[in-house]
C-alpha angles and dihedrals in degrees: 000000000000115000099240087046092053087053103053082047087052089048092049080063082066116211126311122187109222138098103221101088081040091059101039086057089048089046092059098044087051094263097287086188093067083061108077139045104259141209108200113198121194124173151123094252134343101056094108099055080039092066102029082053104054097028081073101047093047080050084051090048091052101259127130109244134201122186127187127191151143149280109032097227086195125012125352084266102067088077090065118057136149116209090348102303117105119241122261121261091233086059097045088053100050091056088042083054102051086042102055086067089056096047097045084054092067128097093213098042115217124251120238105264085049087056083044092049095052090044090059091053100042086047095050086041090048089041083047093226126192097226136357123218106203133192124231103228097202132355109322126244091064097026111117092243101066097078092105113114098199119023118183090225127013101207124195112186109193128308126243136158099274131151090007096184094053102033091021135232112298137053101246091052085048084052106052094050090052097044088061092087085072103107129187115308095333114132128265145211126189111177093185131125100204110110092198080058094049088051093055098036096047088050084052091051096042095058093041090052088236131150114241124201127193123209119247106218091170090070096067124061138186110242095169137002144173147148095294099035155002123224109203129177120220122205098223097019098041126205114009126174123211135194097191108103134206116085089252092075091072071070100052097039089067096052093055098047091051080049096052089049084053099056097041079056092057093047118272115131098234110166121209083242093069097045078052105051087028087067095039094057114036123110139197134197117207094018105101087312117169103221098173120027092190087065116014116239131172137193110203112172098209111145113158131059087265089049097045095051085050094051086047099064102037079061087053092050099038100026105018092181144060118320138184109238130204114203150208146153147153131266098244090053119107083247110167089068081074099083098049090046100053102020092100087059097033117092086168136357118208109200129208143164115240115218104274128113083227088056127125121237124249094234101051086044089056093043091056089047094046099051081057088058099247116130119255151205124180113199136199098239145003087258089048092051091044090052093047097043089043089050087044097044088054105044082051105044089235138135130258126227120180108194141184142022112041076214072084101062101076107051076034096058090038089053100040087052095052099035098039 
């Protein structure tokens, strides 16, 4: 059976927490992910910059870095790259190749993200990289990720209410699922704020006779920012200069300068050149990202309650006036908090279902804007809502701000390139 076929076969199995059939596959590849020196990022939101973000300051510092996440804003390949570059298709498919044997071994056959988990490890072992950033995918304790025994860093980005069947409802029940990426005295970062989290996360650390470091965001200030690029100042690394938008990255920033001490700490020769050029230089797609200047339109992949007030208020510091939205969630996102959230920006919202069986339809997504008295348009498609909402944004002068899923990026790139 072709690779890609096989899967699509794996993703018709959904998604299952648990790290048995995750173990059994690394079991039979010789456990890859015990060969290389691992980062291992959990969190609500954020992991993604985090990693984008460091992965290039560990580049800058002359390791080879892989990095792994989710989800592939654009081809299946995009979750795998190697200083920054995404693998090449002819590569995936080979691994894919020598693992389907293996899975289809197994009794209890693994789901997609846990062939694409397996994959990630077996590519950074055969690319022999230094170290390996890698994505939670959900949660942490029972994500298929977490069947590494000594990471080099256990991060935990920030905790929200996210993926409540499946974490639960409460911040305490979210924590104690992420926290299980802590391993036996490894280090630790959590660059939250929520003291019900840090509860949760310094009891973790404690039984497990880990050192926990928290993230001193008061140590780092704005000094300029605007649509292109944010000057900060750093107590300790001075001036940096970073081309990742959205006023949450003065967040995540933090949490990857007290990362980088960390490491440094544990051993790794990081200049300060490198953290400065690092941050320079790094680059994300889907994050705040301005895809078209005349006019302006912006892709933000917020797709949570978290991610949309942080979205909100990068609009109010970058935008501060009325803006066109084009939508869409998925089904299982507390969805109808949207509307509140973003109705003083939005003239008009365009709403659309990304191509995902867990997607939200158009329809249900207007209605909840429009009993909150926002107009609304629900469109057939993601290309039919970037065509509307580009047409829109320009007979009204506006901005455009496409938000949620990055399921999304991908029909929204492709249309935005026909239409526009």
């Amino acid at each position: 059976m072709d690779s890609l076929k096989y899967l699509k076969k794996a993703a018709e199995r959904g998604s299952k927490l648990g790290l048995e059939r995750i173990t059994e596959l690394c079991r039979k590849l010789g456990d890859p992910q015990n060969s290389t020196k691992v980062i291992h990022i959990a969190g609500t939101n954020g992991k993604g910059s985090f990693g984008t973000m460091l992965s290039a300051i560990l580049c800058e510092a002359g390791y080879t870095v892989g990095c792994f996440s989710s989800p592939a804003l654009t081809d299946v390949t995009d979750s795998f790259r190697i200083n920054g570059e995404t693998i090449a298709l002819a590569e995936f498919k080979t691994v894919l190749n020598d693992l389907i044997p293996f899975c289809e071994d197994m009794t209890d056959k693994p789901t997609e993200f846990e062939v694409l988990t397996a994959a990630a490890y077996e590519i950074f072992k055969r690319k022999e990289c230094d170290i390996a950033l890698i994505e939670c995918g959900m949660g942490g304790d029972t994500d298929s990720t977490n069947v590494i025994e000594q990471p080099l860093l256990s991060v935990i980005t920030n905790i929200a209410v996210d993926h409540a069947a499946f974490l639960g409802s409460s911040i305490k029940e979210i924590a104690r699922h992420k926290s299980g990426i802590i391993k036996p005295e490894r280090p630790v970062l959590y660059g939250g704020n929520s003291s019900e989290a840090y509860e949760v996360i310094s009891a973790a650390a404690a039984k497990n006779n880990s050192r926990l470091t928290l993230s001193d965001h008061s140590a780092l200030e704005v000094i300029s920012r605007d649509i292109h690029k944010t000057i900060f100042r750093h107590e300790r690394f001075g001036v940096l200069e970073s081309h990742m938008l959205g006023t949450y990255q003065s967040f995540n920033l933090a949490n990857v300068l007290t990362a980088a001490e960390i490491l440094r700490n544990e051993g790794l020769e990081i200049p300060e050149c490198a953290i400065r050029t690092g941050i320079f230089k790094a680059r994300q797609h889907g994050r705040f990202e301005v895809v078209s200047d005349k006019p302006l339109i912006i892709f933000d992949g917020a797709h949570n309650p978290d991610g949309i007030i942080s979205a909100v208020k990068s609009i109010e510091t970058y935008i501060n006036g009325k803006v066109v939205l084009l939508i869409g969630v998925m089904a299982d996102k507390e969805y109808k908090l949207y509307p509140e959230l973003l109705g003083k920006f939005t003239d008009t919202a365009f709403t659309a279902a990304p191509d995902n069986p867990r997607s939200l339809d158009s329809t249900s997504l207007a209605e909840a804007f429009k009993l909150n008295g926002i107009n609304a348009v629900p469109c057939s498609s993601v290309a039919e809502g970037v065509k509307k909402s580009v047409q829109y944004a320009k007979k009204r002068n506006l901005p455009l701000i496409a938000l949620g899923s990055l399921y999304m990026y991908k029909e929204f790139s492709a249309a935005l390139y026909q239409f526009y």
